[in-house]
N, C-alpha and C positions, 0 to 999 in steps of 0.2 A: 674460568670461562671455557667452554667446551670449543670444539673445534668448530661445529655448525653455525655455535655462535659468532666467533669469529669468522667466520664467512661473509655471514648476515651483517654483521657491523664492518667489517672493513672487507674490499673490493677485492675481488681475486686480481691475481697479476700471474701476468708469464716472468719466466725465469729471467728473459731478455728486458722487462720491464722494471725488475729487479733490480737487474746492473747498473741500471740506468740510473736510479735511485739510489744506489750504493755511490757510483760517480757524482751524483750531484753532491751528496753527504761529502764527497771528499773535498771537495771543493769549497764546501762550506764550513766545513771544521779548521779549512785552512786559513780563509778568510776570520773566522771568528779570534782565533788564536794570533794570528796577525795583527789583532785591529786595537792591541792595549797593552799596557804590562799586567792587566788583572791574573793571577795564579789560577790555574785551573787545580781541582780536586775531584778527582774521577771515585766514586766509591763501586767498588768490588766484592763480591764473593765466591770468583772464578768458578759459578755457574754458567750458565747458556750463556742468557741476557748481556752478563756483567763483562764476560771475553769477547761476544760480539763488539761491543763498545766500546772498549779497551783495544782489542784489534782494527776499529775503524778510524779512530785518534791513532791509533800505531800507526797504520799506513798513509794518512792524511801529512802527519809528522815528518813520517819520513821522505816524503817525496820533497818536502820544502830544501831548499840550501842552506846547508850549516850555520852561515849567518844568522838568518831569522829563527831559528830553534833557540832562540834567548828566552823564555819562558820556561823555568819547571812547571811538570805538571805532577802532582804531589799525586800517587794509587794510595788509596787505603783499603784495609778489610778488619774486619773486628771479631778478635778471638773469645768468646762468651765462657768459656772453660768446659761449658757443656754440649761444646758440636757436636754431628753425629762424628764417631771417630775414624772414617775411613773420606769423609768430605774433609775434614779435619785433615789429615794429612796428604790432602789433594791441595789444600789451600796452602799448606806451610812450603810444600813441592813447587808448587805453580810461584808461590811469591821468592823464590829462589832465584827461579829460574829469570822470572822479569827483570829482579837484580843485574843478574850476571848477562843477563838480555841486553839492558838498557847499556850497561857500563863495555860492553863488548863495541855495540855498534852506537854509542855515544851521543843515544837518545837523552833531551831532557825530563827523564824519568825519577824519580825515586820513589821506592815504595815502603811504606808503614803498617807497619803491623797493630795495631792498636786494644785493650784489655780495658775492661772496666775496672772499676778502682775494687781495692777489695773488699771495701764495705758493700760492696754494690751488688756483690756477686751471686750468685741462687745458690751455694751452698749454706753460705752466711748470713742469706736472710733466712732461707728455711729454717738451717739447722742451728743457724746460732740463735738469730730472732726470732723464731717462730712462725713465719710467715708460712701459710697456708699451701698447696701450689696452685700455680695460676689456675686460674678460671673467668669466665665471664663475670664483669662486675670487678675485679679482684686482678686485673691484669697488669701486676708489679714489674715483672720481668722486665719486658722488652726497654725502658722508658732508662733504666737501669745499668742496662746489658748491653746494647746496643745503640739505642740514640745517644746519651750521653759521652760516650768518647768521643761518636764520630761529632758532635754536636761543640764538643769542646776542642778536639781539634779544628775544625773551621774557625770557631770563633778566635783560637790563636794565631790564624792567618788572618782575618779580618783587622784585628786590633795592627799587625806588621802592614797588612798593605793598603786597609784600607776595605775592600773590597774582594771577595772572589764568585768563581763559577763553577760552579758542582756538576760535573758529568754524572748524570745518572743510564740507566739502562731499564729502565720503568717502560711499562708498554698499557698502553691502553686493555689489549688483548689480555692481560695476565687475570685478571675480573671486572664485574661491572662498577664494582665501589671504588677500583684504580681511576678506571677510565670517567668516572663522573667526578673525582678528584684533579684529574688530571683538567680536563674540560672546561672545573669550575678555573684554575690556574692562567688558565690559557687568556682569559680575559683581559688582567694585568699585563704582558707580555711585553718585553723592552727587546729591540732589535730585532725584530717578527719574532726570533727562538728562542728568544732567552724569558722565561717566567721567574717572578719573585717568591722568596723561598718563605711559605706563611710563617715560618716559627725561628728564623734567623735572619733580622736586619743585614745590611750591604752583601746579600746573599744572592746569588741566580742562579737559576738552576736549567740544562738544557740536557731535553730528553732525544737524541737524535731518530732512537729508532721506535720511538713514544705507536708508531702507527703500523708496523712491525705483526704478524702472527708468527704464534709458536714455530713453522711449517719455515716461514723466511730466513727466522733465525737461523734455524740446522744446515738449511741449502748454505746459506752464505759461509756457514762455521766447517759442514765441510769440502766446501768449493774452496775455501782460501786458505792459503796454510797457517798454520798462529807462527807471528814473527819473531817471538821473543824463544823460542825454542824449546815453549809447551807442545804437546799434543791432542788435537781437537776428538781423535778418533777415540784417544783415552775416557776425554770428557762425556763424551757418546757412549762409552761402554757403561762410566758410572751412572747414567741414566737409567740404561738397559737396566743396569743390575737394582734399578729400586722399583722396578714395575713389577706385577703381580703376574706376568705371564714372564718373563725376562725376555722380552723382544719388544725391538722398536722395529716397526717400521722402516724400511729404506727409502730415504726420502727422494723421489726423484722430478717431483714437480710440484707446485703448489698447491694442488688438491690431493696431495698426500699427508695422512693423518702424522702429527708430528709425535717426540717423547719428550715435549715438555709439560706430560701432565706432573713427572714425579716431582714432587714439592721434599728437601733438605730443610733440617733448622735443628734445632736444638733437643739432643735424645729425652731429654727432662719433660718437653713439651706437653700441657696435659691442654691446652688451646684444640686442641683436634680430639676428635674421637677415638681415632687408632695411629700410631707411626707407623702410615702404610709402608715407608720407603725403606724402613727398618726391618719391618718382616720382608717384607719382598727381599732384600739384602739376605737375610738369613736360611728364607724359604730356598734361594735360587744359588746359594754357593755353600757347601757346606765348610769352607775355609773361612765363612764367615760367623758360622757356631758360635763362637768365641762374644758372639756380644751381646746374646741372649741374657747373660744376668745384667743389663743396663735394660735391655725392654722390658725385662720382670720387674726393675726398680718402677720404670716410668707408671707402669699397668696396677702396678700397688700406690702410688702415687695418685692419681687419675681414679679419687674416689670423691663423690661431691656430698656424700651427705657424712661426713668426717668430725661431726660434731663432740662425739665419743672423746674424739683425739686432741679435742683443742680445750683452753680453758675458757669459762663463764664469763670472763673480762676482757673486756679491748687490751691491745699490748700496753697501755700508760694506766694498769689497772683500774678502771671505771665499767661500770656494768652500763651498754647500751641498749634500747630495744627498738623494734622495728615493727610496723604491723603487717602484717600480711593477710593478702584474700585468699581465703579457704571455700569461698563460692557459698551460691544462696545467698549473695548480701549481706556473708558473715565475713569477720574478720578476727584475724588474733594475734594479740601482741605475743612476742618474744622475745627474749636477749639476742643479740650477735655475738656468736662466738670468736673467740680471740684468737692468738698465737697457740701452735701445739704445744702439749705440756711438757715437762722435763723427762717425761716417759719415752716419749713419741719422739722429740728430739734426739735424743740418746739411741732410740733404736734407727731412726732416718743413718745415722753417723756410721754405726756398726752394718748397715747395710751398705753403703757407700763404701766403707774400707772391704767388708767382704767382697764386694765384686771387681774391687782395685785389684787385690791380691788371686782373686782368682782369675782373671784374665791377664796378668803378667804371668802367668804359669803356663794357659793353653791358647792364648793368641798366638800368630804366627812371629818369626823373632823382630821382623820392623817393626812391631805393632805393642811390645813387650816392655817399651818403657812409659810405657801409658800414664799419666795420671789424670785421676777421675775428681782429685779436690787436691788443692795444690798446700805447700806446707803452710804458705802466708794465710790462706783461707784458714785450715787448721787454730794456727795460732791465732787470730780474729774471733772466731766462734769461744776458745777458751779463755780470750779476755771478756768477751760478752756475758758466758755463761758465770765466770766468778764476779765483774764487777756491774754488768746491770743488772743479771738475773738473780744476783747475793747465792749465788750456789759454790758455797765456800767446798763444798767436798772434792772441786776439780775435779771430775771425772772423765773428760777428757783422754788426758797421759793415758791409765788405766786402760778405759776402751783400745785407744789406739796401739797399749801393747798388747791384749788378750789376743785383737785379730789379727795381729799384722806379725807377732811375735818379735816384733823391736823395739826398743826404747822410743819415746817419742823427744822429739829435740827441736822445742821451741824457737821461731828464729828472730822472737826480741828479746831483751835479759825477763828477768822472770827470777825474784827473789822469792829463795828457795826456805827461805827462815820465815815462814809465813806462822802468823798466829791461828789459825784458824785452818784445819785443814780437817781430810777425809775421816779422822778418829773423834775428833769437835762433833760434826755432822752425824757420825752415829749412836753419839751420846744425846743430840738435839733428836735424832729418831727414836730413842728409846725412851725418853721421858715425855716426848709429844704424844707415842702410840700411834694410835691410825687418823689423828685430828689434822690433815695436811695444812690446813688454812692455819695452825697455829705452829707448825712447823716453820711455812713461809714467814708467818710475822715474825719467827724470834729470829730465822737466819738472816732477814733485811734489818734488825737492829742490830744481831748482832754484827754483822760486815758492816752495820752504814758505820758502826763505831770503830769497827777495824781499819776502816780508808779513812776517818778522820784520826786517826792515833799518832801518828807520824804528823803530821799540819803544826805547823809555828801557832797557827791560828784557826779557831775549830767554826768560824762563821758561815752559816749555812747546816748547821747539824739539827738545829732544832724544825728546821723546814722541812727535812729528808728524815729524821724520825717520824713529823707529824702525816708527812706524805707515805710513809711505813702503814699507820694507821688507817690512814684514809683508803690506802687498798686492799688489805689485806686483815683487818680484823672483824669482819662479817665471815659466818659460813656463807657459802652459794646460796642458800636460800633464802636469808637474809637478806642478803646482797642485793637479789632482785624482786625481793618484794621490797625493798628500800626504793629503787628505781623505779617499779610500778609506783610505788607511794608518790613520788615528785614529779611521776609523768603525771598523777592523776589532780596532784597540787597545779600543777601548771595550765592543766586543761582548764580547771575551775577560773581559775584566775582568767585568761583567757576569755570565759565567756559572760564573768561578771567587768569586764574593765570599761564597758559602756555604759554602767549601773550607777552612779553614783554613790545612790544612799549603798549600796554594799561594800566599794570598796571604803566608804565610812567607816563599816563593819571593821573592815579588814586594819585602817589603820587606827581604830583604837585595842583592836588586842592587840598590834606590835607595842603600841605604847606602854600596855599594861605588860607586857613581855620585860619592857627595857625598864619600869618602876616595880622591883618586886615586889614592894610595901601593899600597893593597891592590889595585888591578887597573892593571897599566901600559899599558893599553889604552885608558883612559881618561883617562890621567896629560896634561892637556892640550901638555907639551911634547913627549911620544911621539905624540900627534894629530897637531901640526905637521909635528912629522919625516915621518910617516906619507904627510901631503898632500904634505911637498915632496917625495919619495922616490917616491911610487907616479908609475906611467904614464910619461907623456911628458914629458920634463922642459921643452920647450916651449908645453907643453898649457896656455892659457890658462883662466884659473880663471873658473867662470860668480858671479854673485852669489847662487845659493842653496850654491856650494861653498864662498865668504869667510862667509855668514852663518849655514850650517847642516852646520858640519865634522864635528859627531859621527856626525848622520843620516847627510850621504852616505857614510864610513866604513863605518859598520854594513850601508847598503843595498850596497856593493860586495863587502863581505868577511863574506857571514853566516856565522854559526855553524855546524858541520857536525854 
């Protein structure tokens, strides 16, 4: 929301008016905190917003008497692995410092650092599962990355107390789709300020400075000193340094334009058009050069018609289709593209290690122990890519020494006596040739048989061979004219099911399907004949012709 905007939607105020309203907040935060044993959780990302709020509980807190500070109040912030890396080590600083803050002057504080789990992660779904990168429609990430810890840590305070209260630092001012979410919440509302948290039961949530502009924030952040012995003037510089002129504004009264337009989040981010805050960072300090190969990753990334790169199948191998309007009243069906392919994977990884390794060279020396995919990630991507995606050749290790020139060093055991490995896999490419879909079918037999080799008991092999089959022995073209085939069975079906006398039709050829006798067209020993008989009697049978003899049949010889 621009500044004008917020003008128009919330009331200018003098600075004196301000205080005012900061006093009543103190007052109130005291009261609130007073009035239960409920556990407060303040969620943070020692941005503007989040140290306003954290600063206005700080001093509400502290003004009480030692006695009454019986309450923790739990700070959290959540490390995504992909911050940008110089907010990134603002946040790991600042949650130091609250530490050593709280434990000084004997606040009921503690603060948690909190990570998503590592399946969870965006190098592991991209580069181990294939997942795309976000976009509209496709917005995996965040639900992932972010909600889910902080979402699961609440809920482990709830299940202990019962109940808690979530500090947030949300402003109506930050857009119009906050502030009409905020609006709609307000409805519900328990103790005038406490609103109910729509997606976590025994949840409330209290936005104090909800009514707040950009412009108030700064005055108050630099009128009051930060207590826990951060510095606000710092926080101000990082601002400065993501804008596209590198200047804010000196804020001296509330009709002064604020620098909370620069928006921080994750350098991966392909949600936005450009990381403006990231070029600006690099445009405006050249000690900050050093991060350029992470915006080159993002802007290679941050490509939407990527179809090239992805496979023809959903990731649970099935061909979907979608239709789409192409205008004029036309439309046209096509597959949805799936997960990137083991090409695209493999090159995402080696880009990722090349920018690891080259800015631990020319970043400045804090900045030098960087890492951009952590070992656990690593390890996770190479059990996915050997036991979901059957890509027995481990490539991985390899990769990870060509770019990095060290050994790679797995950190769960990892039996090294493997039957199947990188010299299996190039004997499987040399006898496949250039046929990939027949390459993938014999690597997912042959591995589904290598994880059942070892088992006391092999139950469950016949389902995961036949599921082998069912994904991967069609070429792509087949594949989705198989799909178009059963969208266009479906449609049919569909518009005769108010027919009667037709679906008559329909259920005496099943019948005649399930008595061969009555139709010898179907009698499956006149199938055989039928296969060995027609064409070329040296014509090599494909694997949708062993697997699906009736179909090809019918689709050779239709009905006249």
């Amino acid at each position: 929301m621009t500044e004008a905007q917020q003008v128009l939607l919330f009331p200018s105020r003098t600075v004196a008016e301000l205080v005012e309203d900061i006093e009543k907040l103190n007052k109130e935060i005291q009261e609130l905190y007073c009035l239960d044993d409920i556990p407060w959780i303040i969620g943070v990302s020692f941005g503007k917003d989040s140290s306003a709020i954290l600063q206005l509980v700080w001093y509400a807190i502290a003004a009480l008497p030692p006695e009454k500070r019986t309450k923790t109040i739990h700070v959290i912030t959540t490390d995504t692995f992909v911050e940008n890396p110089i907010v990134a080590a603002w946040v790991r600083k600042s949650l130091e410092q609250l530490k050593a803050g709280s434990k000084e002057k004997k606040m009921p504080i503690e603060a948690h650092l909190l990570h998503p789990s590592v399946q969870g992660t965006f190098w592991v779904c991209l580069i181990g599962k294939g997942y795309p990168s976000p976009r509209n429609g496709f917005r995996w990430c965040t639900e992932r990355m972010k909600i889910q810890p902080v979402n699961h840590f609440i809920r482990e305070m709830v299940r202990g107390h019962g109940e808690t209260i979530v500090v947030l630092g949300t402003r109506k001012a930050e857009s119009t789709k906050r502030a009409a979410t905020m609006k709609k919440h307000e409805a519900g509302r328990l103790r005038d300020r406490l609103s109910p948290n729509a997606h976590l039961p025994n949840s409330l949530v209290y936005s104090p400075i909800e009514d707040w502009r950009n412009d108030e924030v700064w005055i108050y952040l630099n009128q009051w000193e930060n207590p826990w012995g951060g510095n606000n003037k710092d926080l101000f510089t990082l601002y400065r340094g993501a804008t596209t002129d590198n200047e804010c504004p000196l804020v001296v009264d509330t009709s002064t334009p604020s620098c909370g337009s620069s928006r921080f989040g994750c350098w991966v981010c392909t949600m936005v058009n450009q990381d403006k805050s990231m070029q600006a960072m690099i445009q405006n300090d050249e000690e900050k050069e050093w991060m350029q190969p992470l915006l080159d990753i993002r802007n290679e990334l941050d490509i939407q018609n990527d179809h090239d790169k992805r496979d023809f199948r959903r990731i649970y191998g099935r061909v979907e289709l979608f239709e789409r309007n192409i205008g004029e009243g036309k439309t046209s069906v096509q597959n949805i593209p799936g997960p990137y392919t083991k090409f695209w994977r493999e090159h995402w990884l080696r880009r990722v290690l090349q920018a690891q390794t080259q800015i631990r060279q020319t970043a400045p020396s804090e900045m030098r122990d960087i890492t951009l995919i952590t070992p656990e990630e690593l390890s996770e991507i190479r059990r996915i890519w050997l036991e979901e995606k059957h890509e027995f050749d481990d490539s991985l290790p390899k990769i990870y020494a060509e770019v990095t020139g060290e050994p790679f060093e797995d950190t769960r055991p990892f039996d090294e006596r493997k039957l199947l490995g990188n010299d299996e896999w190039d004997v499987l490419q040399t006898i496949c040739e250039n046929d990939t879909m027949h390459l993938e079918l014999m690597s997912k037999l042959l591995n589904t048989e290598r994880q059942y080799y070892t088992k006391p008991r092999r139950t469950g092999i016949f389902l995961d061979i036949d599921k082998c089959f069912d994904t991967s022995s069609r070429i792509k073209e087949e594949a989705i004219d198989n799909a178009h085939y059963q969208r266009q069975v479906k449609t049919a079906l569909e518009t005769v099911k108010e027919d009667p006398h037709e679906i008559q039709q329909i259920r005496e050829a099943i019948a005649t399907i399930e008595d061969p006798e009555k139709s010898p067209d179907t009698n499956p020993k006149n199938i055989k004949e039928m296969i060995e008989n027609k064409g070329d009697k040296n014509k090599q049978l494909s694997w949708g012709d062993m697997k699906f003899p009736l179909l090809n049949l019918i689709n050779e010889n239709p009905a006249e």
